[in-house]
N, C-alpha and C positions, 0 to 999 in steps of 0.2 A: 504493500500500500504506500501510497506519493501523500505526503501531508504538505498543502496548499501550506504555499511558502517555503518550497523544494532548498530555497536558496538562501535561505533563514542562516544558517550553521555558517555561512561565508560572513554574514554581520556581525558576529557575536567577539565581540574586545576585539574588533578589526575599526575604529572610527573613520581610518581613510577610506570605509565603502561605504557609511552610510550617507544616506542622500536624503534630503528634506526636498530638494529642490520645488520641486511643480507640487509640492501635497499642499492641502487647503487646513486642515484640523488636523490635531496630532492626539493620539491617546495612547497610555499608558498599562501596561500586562504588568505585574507585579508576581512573582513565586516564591514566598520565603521557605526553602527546604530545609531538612535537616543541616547537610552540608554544602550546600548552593543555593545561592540566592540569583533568580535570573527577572531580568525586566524587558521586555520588547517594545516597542515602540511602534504603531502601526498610523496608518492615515485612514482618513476617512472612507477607503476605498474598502480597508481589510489590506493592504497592502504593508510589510513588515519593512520599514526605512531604518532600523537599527535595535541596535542587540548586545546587554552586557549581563558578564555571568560572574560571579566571583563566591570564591570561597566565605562560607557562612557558617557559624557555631551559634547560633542563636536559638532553635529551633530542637525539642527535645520529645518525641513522642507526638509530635505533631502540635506540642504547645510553644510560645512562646517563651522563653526562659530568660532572655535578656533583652528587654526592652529598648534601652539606649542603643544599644550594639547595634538592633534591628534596624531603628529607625536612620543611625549614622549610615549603614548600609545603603539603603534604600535613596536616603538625601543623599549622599555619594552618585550614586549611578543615575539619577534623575537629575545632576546639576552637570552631571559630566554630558549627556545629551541635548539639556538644554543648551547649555554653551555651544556645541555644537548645530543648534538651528537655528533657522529664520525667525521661526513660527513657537511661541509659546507652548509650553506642553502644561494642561493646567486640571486633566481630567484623567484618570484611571480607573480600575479594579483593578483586584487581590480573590484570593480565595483561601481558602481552610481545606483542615481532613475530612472526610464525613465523623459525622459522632461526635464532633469537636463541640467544649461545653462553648455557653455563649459569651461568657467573658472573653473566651480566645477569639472567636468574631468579632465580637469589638477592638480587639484590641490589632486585628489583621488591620481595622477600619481607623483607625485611631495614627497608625504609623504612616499611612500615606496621607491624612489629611495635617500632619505633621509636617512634612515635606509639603506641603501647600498644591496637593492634588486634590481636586472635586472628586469623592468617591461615585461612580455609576453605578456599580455593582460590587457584591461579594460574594461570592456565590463556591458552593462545594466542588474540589475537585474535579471528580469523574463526572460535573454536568460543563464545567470548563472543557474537559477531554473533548467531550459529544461534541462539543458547536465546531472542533474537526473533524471529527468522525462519522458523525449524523449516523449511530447506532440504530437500526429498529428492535430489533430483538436482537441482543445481547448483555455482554457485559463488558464492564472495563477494570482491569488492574492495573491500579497505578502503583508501583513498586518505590517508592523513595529511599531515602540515606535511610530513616527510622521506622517507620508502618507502611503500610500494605493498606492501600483502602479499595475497595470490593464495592463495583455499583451495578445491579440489575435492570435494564431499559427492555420493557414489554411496551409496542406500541409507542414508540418516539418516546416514551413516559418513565422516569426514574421511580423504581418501584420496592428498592431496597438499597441498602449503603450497609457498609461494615469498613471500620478502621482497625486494623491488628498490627501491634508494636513488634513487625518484624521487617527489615528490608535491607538496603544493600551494608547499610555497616555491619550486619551479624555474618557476611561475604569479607568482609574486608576484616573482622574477625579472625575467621578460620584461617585465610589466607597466612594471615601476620602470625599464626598458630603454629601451621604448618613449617614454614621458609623461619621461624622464629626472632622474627624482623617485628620494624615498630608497627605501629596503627600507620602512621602516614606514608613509608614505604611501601605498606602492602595495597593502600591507597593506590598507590601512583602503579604498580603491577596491575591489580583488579579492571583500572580504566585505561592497559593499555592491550590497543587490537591486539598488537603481537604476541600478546602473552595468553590469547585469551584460550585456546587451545588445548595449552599448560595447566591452568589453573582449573580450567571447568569439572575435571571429573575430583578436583579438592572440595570444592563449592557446590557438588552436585546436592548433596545432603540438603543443605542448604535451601536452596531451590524444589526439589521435590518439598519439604516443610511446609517452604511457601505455597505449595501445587496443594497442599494437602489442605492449608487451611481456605484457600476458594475454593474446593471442591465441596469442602464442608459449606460453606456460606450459597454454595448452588446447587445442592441436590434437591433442592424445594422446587427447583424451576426444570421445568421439564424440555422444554421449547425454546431455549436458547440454540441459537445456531452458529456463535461464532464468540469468542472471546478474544479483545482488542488489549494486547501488554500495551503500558506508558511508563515513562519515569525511567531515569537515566540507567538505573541496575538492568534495565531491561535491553539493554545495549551489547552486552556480552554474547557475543556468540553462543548460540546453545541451549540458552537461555529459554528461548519458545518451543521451541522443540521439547525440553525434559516437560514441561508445561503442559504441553499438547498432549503428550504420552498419559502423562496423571490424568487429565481431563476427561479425554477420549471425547472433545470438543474441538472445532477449526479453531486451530489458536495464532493468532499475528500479530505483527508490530509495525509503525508507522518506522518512514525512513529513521528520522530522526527523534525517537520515543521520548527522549527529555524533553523538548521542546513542544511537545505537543499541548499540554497544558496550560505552560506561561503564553502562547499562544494564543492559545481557547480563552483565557483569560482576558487578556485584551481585542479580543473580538466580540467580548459581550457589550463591552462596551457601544459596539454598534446596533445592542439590542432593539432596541427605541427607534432608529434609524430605518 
């Protein structure tokens, strides 16, 4: 599967390629993850004019845990773009895990209207995913650094959500277990293609766990026909495959599975529109 804005992955901490030039309105995607934080920039058209991702420790189980740090983040990469345009960026959303209590949604909502963004929207995860995907009957996992959030679409229609405290650092884990190297080593192994080969049948465990707790959260659904991976752990070669197997469901990934979210994110923004 081509997730519109093929060419997204060539913007991201590249500033010499983003272009404001001819866009009229500019709006803001916001992702705060466990261990990245990414922001897109799109126009009025749906068209993605720039892209920053940087390393983030804010974010722990899907909650907020350092507030400042978040918000420094986020004003960071939203003044480094501005600087970079013609055009005002003065409007975003953000989203959450599913399940997330609702002081964590306010406070997703609270960090960008800090940075001096009109919130549009806030909105869960895996209904961010859909507005690339356009799911009918499926589901989507979205795997991040910390949970695993689990969302069922019957009928264009979100019909269950589950968030589970397991995702790519309990990979990065094992790895660093294995090779007896640090956390941030085995980091840098985990997310790289070449190694990915190597590592996968260390981390297969891993990943079947993962398989095992969506399967638990979809044996109620009978009629699902396809299940959609997101979220950067989902990048590893192999990865949809062990998936698929556990499932015994068509299981796939968008080119670029990180990005599909922070995307969906700022495309809701064109909800209204």
């Amino acid at each position: 599967m081509t997730t519109p804005g093929l060419d997204l992955h060539k913007l991201v901490n590249q500033p010499d390629s983003w272009n404001f030039s001819d866009a009229r309105q500019l709006y803001a995607g916001v992702d705060l993850g466990t261990y990245k934080a990414i922001t897109i920039i799109i126009d009025e058209t749906g068209k993605p004019r720039a892209a920053r991702m940087r390393r983030a420790e804010v974010v722990r189980s899907g909650l907020i845990v350092d507030y400042a740090g978040a918000q420094n983040i986020v004003r960071e990469m939203i003044q480094e773009m501005r600087d970079a345009s013609h055009l005002p960026i003065e409007k975003g959303a953000t989203s959450y895990p599913p399940q997330t209590e609702y002081a964590n949604i306010n406070a997703t909502r609270y960090i960008l209207e800090g940075v001096g963004l009109e919130v549009l929207n806030v909105l869960d995860e895996p209904t961010a995913a859909n507005q690339i995907l356009k799911l009918e009957n499926g589901a989507i996992v979205d795997v991040g650094g910390g949970t695993t959030g689990i969302a069922v679409i019957e009928n264009n229609q979100i019909v269950f959500t589950d968030d589970e405290a397991t995702g790519g650092v309990h990979l990065s884990l094992v790895v660093a277990g294995n090779y007896k190297i640090s956390y941030e080593e085995a980091e840098e192994i985990k997310t790289d293609r070449r190694k990915n080969r190597e590592i996968l049948p260390i981390v297969r465990p891993v990943i079947e766990k993962i398989a095992s707790i969506v399967e638990a959260c979809l044996q109620e659904f009978d009629d699902l026909t396809e299940v959609c991976l997101v979220g950067g752990t989902c990048e590893l070669e192999g990865f949809a495959e062990i998936v698929q197997k556990a499932l015994s469901i068509k299981t796939f990934r968008p080119e670029f599975p990180r990005f599909t979210t922070p995307l969906g994110i700022a495309l809701s923004c064109l909800e209204d529109r």
